[in-house]
TIMARGU-44143 format. One record per residue (C-alpha): x, y, z; residue number from 1. Coordinates in Angstrom, 1 decimal. Example, Ala and Ser with C-alpha at 12.3 -4.5 7.8 and 13.67 -1.06 7.14 Angstrom:
TIMARGU-44143
ATOM     px     py     pz  nr
ATOM   12.3   -4.5    7.8   1
ATOM   13.7   -1.1    7.1   2
end
This chain:
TIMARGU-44143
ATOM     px     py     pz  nr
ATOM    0.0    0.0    0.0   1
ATOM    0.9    3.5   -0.6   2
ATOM    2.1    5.7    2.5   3
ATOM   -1.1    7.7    1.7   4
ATOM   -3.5    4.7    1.7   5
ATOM   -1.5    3.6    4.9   6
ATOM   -2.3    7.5    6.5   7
ATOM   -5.9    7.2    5.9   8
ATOM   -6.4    4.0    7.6   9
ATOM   -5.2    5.5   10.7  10
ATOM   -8.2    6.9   12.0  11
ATOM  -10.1    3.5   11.5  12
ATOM   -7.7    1.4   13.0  13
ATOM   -7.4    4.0   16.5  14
ATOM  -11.4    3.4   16.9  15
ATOM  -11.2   -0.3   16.5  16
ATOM   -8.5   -0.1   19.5  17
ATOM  -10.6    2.1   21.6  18
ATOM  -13.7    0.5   21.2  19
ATOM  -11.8   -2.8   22.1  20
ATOM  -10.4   -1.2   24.7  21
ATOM  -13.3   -0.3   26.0  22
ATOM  -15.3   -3.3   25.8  23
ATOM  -12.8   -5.1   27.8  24
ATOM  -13.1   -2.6   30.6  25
ATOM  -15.6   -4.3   32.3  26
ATOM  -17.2   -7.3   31.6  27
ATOM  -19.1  -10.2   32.8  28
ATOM  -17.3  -12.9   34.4  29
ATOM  -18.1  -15.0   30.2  30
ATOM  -15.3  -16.8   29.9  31
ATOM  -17.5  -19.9   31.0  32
ATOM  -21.1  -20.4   29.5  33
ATOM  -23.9  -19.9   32.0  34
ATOM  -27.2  -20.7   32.2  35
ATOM  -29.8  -19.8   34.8  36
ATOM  -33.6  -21.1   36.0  37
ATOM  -35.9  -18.3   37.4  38
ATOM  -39.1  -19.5   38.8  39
ATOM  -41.7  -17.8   40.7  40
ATOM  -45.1  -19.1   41.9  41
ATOM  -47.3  -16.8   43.7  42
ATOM  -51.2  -17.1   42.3  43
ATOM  -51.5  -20.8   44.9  44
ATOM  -54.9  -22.3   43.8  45
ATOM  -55.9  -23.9   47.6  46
ATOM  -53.5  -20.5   49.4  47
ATOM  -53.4  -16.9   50.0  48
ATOM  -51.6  -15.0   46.9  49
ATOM  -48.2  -14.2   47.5  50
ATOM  -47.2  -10.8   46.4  51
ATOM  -43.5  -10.8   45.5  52
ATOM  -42.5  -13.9   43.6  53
ATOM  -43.6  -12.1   39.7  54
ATOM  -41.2   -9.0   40.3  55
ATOM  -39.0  -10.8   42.2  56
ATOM  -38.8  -13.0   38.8  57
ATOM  -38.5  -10.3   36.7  58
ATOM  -35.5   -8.5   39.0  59
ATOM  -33.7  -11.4   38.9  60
ATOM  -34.3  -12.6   35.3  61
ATOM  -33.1   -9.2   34.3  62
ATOM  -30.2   -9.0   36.3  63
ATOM  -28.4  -12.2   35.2  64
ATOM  -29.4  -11.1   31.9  65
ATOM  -27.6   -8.0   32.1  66
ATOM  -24.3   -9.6   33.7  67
ATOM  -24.1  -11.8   30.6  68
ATOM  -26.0  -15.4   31.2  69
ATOM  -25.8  -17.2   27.9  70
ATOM  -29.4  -18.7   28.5  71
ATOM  -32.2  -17.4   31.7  72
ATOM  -34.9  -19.5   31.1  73
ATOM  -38.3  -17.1   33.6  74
ATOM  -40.9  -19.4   34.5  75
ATOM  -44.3  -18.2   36.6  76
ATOM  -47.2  -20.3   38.4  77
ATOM  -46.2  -23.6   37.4  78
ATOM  -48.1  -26.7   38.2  79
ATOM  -46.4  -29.8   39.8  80
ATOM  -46.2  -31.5   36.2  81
ATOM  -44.9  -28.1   34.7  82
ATOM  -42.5  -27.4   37.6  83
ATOM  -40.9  -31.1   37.1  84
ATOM  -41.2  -30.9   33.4  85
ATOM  -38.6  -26.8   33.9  86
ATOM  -36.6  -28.7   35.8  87
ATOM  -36.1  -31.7   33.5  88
ATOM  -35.3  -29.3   30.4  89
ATOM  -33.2  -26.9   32.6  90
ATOM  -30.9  -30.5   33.1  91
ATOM  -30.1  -30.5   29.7  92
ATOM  -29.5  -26.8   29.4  93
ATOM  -26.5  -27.3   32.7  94
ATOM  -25.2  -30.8   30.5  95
ATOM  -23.2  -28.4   28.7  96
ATOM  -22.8  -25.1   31.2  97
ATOM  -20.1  -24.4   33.3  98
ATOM  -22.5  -22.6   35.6  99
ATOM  -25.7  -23.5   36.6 100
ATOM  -28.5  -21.0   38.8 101
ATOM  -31.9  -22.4   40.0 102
ATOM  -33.7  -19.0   41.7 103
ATOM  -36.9  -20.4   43.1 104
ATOM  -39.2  -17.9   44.8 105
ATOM  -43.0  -19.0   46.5 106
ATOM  -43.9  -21.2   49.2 107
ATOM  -41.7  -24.0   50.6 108
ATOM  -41.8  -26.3   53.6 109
ATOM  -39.6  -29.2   55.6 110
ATOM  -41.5  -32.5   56.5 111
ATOM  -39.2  -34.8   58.5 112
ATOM  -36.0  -33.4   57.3 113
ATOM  -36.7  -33.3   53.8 114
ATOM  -37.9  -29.8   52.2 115
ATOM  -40.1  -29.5   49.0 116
ATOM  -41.2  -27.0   47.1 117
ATOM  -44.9  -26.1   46.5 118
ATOM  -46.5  -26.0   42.5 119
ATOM  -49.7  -23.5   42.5 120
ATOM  -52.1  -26.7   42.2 121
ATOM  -50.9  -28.3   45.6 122
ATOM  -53.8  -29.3   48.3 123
ATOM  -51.5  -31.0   50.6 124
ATOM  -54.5  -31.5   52.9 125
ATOM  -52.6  -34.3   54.9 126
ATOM  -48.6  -34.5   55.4 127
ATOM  -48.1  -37.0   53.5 128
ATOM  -49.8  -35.7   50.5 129
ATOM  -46.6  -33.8   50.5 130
ATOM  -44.4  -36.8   48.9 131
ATOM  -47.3  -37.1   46.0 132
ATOM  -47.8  -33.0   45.2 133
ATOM  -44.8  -31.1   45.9 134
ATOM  -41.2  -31.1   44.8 135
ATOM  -38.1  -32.8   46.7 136
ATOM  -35.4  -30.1   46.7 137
ATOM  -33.3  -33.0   45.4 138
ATOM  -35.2  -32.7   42.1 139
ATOM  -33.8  -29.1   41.7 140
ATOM  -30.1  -30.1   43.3 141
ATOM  -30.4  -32.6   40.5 142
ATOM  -31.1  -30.4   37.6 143
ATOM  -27.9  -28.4   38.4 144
ATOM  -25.7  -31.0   39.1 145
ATOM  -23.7  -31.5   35.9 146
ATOM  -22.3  -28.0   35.3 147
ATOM  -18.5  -28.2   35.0 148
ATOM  -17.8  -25.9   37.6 149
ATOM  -20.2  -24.2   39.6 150
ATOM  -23.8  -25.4   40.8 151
ATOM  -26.1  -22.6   42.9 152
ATOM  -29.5  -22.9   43.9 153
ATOM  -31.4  -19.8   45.7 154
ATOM  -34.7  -20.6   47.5 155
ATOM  -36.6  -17.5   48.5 156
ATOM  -39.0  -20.2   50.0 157
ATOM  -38.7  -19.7   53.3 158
ATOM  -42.2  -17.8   53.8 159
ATOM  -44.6  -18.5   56.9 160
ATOM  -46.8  -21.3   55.6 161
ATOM  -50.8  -21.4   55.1 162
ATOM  -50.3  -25.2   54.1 163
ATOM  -48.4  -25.8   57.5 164
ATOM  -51.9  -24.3   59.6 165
ATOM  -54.6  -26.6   58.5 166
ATOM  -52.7  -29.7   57.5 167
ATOM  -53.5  -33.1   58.7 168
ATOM  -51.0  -34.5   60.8 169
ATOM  -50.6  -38.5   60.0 170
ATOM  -49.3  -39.0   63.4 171
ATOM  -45.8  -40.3   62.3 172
ATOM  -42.3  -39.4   63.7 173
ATOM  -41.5  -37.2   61.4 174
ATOM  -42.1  -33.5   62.2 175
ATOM  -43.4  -30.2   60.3 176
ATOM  -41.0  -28.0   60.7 177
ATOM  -40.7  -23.9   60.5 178
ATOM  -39.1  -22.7   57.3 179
ATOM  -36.7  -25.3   55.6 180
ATOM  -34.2  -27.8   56.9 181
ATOM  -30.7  -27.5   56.8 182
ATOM  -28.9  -29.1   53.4 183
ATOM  -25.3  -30.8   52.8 184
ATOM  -24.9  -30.2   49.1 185
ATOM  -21.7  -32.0   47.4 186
ATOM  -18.8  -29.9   47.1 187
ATOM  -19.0  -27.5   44.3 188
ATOM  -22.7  -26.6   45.1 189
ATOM  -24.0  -23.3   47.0 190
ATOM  -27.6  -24.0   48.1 191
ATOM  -28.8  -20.7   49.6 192
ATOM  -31.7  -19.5   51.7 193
ATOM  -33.4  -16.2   52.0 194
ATOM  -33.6  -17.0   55.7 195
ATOM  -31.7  -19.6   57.9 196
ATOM  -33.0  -23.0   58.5 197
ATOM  -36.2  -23.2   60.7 198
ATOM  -36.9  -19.1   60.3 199
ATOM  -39.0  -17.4   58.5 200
ATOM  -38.5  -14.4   55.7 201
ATOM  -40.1  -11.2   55.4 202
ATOM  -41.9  -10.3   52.1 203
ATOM  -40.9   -6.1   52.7 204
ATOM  -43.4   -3.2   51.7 205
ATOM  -41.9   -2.6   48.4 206
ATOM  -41.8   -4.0   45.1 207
ATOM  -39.2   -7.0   45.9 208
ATOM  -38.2   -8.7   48.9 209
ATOM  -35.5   -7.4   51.4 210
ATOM  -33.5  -10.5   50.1 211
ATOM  -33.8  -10.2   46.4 212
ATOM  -33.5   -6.3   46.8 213
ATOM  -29.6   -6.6   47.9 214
ATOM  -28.8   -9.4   45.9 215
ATOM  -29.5   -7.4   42.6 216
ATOM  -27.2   -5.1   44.1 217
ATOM  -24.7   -7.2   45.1 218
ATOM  -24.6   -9.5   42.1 219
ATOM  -24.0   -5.9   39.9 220
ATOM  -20.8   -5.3   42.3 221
ATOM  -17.6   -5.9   39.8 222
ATOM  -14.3   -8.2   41.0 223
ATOM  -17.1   -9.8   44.5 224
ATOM  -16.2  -13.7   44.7 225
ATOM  -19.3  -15.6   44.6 226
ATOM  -19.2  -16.3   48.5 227
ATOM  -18.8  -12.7   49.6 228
ATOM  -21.9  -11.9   47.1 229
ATOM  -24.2  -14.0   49.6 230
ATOM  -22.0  -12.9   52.7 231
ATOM  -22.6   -9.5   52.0 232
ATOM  -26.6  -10.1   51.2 233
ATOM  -27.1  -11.3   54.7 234
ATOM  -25.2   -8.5   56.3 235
ATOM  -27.8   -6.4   54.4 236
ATOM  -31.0   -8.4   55.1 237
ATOM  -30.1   -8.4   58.4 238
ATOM  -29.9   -4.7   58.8 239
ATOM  -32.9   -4.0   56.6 240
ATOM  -35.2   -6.4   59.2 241
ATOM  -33.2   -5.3   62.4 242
ATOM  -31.6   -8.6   62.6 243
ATOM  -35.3  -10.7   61.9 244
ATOM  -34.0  -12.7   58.8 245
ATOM  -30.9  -14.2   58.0 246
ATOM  -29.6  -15.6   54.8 247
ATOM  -28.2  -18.4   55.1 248
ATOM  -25.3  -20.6   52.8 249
ATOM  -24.7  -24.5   52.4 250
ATOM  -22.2  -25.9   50.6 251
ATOM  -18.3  -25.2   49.8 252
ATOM  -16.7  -24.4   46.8 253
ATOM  -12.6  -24.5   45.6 254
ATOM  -10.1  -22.2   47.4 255
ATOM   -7.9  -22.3   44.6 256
ATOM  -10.7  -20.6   42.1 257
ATOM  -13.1  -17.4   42.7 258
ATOM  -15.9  -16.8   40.9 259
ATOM  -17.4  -13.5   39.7 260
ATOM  -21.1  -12.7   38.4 261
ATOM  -19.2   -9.6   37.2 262
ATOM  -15.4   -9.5   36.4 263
ATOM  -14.2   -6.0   36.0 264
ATOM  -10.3   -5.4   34.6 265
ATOM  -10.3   -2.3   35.5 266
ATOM   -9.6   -1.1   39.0 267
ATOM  -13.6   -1.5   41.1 268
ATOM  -15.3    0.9   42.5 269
ATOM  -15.2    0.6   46.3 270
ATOM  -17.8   -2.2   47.7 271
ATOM  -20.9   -0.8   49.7 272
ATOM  -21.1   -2.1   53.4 273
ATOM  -23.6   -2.6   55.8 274
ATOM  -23.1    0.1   58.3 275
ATOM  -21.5   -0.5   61.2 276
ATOM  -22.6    0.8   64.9 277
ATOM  -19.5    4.0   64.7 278
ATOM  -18.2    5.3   61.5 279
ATOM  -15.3    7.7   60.0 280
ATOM  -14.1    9.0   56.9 281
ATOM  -15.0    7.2   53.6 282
ATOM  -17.6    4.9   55.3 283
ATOM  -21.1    4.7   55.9 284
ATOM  -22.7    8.2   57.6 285
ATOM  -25.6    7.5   59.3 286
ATOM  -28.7   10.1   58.5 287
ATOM  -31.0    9.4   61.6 288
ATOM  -35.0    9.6   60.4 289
ATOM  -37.3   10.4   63.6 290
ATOM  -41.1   10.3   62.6 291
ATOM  -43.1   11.1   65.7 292
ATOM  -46.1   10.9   63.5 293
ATOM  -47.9    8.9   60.6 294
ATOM  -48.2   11.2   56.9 295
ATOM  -47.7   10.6   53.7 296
ATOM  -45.6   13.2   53.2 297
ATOM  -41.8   13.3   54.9 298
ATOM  -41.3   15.6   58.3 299
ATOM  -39.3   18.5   58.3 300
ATOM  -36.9   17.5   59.9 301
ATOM  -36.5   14.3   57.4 302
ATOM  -36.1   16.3   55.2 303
ATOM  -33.9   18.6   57.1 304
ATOM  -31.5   15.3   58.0 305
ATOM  -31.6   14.4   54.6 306
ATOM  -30.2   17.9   53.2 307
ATOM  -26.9   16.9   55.9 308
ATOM  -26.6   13.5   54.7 309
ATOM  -26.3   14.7   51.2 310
ATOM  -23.8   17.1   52.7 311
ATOM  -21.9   14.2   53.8 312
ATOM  -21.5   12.4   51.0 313
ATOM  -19.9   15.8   49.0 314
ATOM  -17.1   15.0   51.6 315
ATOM  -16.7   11.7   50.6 316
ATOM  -19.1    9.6   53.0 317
ATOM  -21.9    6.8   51.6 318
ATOM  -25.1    7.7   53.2 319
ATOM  -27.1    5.1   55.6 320
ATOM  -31.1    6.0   56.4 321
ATOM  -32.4    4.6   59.3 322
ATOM  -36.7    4.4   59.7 323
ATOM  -37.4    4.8   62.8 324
ATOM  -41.6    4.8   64.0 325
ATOM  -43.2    6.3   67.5 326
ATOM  -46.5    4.6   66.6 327
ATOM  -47.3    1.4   67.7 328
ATOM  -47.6   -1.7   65.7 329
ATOM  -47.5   -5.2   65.4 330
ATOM  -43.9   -6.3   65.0 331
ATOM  -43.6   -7.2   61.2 332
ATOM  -45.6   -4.0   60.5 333
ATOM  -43.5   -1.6   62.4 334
ATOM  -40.6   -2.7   60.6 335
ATOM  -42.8   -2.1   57.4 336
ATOM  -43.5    1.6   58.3 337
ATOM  -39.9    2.1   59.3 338
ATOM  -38.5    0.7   55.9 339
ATOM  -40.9    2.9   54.0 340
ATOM  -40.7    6.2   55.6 341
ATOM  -36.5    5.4   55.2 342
ATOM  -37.2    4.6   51.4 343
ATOM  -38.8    8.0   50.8 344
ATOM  -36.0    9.3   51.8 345
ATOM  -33.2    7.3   49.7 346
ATOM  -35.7    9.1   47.2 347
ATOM  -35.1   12.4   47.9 348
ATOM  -31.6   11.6   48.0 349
ATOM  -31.4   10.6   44.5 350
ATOM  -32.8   13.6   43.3 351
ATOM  -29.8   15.3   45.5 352
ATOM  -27.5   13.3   43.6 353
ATOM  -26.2   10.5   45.8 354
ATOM  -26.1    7.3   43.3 355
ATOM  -28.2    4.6   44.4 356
ATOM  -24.9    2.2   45.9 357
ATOM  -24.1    4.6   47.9 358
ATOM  -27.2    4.9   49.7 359
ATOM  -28.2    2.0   52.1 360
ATOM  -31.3    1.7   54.4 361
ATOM  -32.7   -0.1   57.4 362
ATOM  -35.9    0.0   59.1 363
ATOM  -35.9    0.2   63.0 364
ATOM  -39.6   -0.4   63.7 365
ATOM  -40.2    0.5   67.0 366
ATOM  -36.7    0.4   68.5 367
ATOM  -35.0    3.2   70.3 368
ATOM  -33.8    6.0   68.0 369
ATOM  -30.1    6.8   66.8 370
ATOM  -28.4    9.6   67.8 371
ATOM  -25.6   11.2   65.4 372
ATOM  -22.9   13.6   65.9 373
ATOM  -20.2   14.6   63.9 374
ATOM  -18.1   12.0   65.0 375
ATOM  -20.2    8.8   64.3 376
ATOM  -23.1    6.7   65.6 377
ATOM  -24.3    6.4   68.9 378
ATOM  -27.1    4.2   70.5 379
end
């Protein structure tokens, strides 16, 4: 080629390096196909509707879209003989995966040991109906189990149970119990639960659950391992309900490999914690919320403690809101109020500004109040 021909091409070539550049910057942790299940049942036939599971779906669905899945298969209100049928295909889909995700969200429940999921067109009008209309949670281990290199299943399933009230006890040794049973998965194999072994979870007053709310965030966070994804959702939850619900992990994976939802090449942005009881410089700065009474509209001096917190992070601190209620009310709905009355004002602080991971937010319910200073956080 001529010298000019050569001299023309240089603009061409420096967009193709920048744009590779640039691609490369961040990007999902691909270098393994991986393949994802994302039930949700809420519309029960013979049970109370649950409200969360379809945007729960949807958040999740979306978000493992977004970091890169090769394949999320969504499926909603499934039968027993559709719910086996998902899991069935979803086995052929992992034969060839190197990663494998079940996300199950509706009602669950642990007879004897042995937990099972529930299809929408369950009775169960005596225990043992159990074995002949729900699912083993082996039958969803099971449809995970040949990925190459990393098996996760996430029940959001641990709900307080209508089917659990009115059943007909057979009068065998084995017991009903509260929330799911613990689980020994094989090595390789995360089997998480929105809340520990023989708890309960809490549903929340907005669109998704307290669980599935942090784990979109934390899934998004670039260069997080797998483990301290899940670590870091139950530090959350755990704030969010005032310590009501935690998470809960089985199974171990590899020390000698991490995994990443997200793998960033680039240096990451700082990870978000839960906030801690004192804080300093360039972490979490608590904005105390006081409502001494019930509105629809935010106090004044909400709003007023909202105006320093967005103060605070112009000097380089991430912003926790705290709910706190004066008014009386049963347990699960005081922290309902409290979360909220907190959430209105994580909106206001959008509009100041302050980026959504920067913001974090509990609900105190009832409890005594926070005090701040200038220093940190005091009780």
């Amino acid at each position: 080629r001529t010298f000019s021909e050569l001299r023309m091409m240089v603009p061409q070539v420096t967009r193709l390096v920048v744009a590779l550049l640039f691609s490369l910057l961040v990007l999902p942790a691909h270098a393994q196909s991986r393949v994802a299940l994302v039930i949700g049942n809420s519309q029960y036939q013979n049970a109370p509707r649950l409200n969360n599971p379809p945007s729960d779906v949807r958040a999740i669905s979306s978000t493992l879209n977004g970091l890169g899945f090769d394949r999320v298969i969504s499926k909603t209100e499934l039968t027993k003989e559709q719910l086996l049928s998902s899991l069935r295909d979803f086995a052929l889909e992992a034969d060839g995966a190197d990663w494998a995700v079940v996300y199950y969200s509706g009602h669950g429940i642990e007879l004897g040991g042995t937990n099972y999921l529930i299809p929408i067109d369950a009775r169960l009008a005596i225990d043992r109906d159990l074995q002949f209309e729900a699912v083993d949670l082996n039958a969803v281990l099971a449809s995970v189990d040949s990925a190459k290199r990393l098996r996760i299943v996430i029940l959001d399933a641990c709900r307080d149970n209508p089917f659990a009230n009115r059943m007909k006890r057979t009068g065998g040794s084995r017991t009903l119990g509260r929330g799911l049973a613990p689980v020994e998965p094989d090595a390789g194999t995360l089997v998480v639960y929105a809340a520990k072994h023989g708890h309960v979870a809490f549903d929340g007053e907005g669109t998704n659950s307290p669980f599935v709310s942090s784990l979109i965030k934390r899934l998004k966070t670039p260069n997080l391992d797998v483990r301290r994804v899940f670590d870091l959702v139950r530090d959350d939850v755990l704030h969010l309900t005032s310590r009501r619900q935690q998470p809960f992990t089985y199974g171990s994976l590899s020390g000698s490999e991490d995994f990443y939802f997200l793998k960033a090449t680039g240096p990451a942005p700082p990870t978000p914690l839960s906030p801690p009881s004192a804080v300093t410089r360039g972490q979490p700065w608590a904005a105390t919320v006081f409502f001494e009474r019930e509105s629809s509209s935010l106090s004044a001096q909400a709003l007023s403690k909202g105006k320093e917190a967005a103060a605070a992070y112009k000097e380089g601190y991430r912003v926790t809101v705290i709910g706190h209620t004066d008014k009386a009310h049963p347990a699960n709905d005081s922290i309902g109020q409290s979360l909220r009355r907190a959430l209105s004002v994580k909106e206001m602080l959008k509009r100041e500004g302050i980026p959504d991971l920067a913001i974090s937010i509990h609900g105190r319910g009832q409890s005594a109040p926070l005090v701040h200073t200038a220093e940190g956080v005091h009780e």
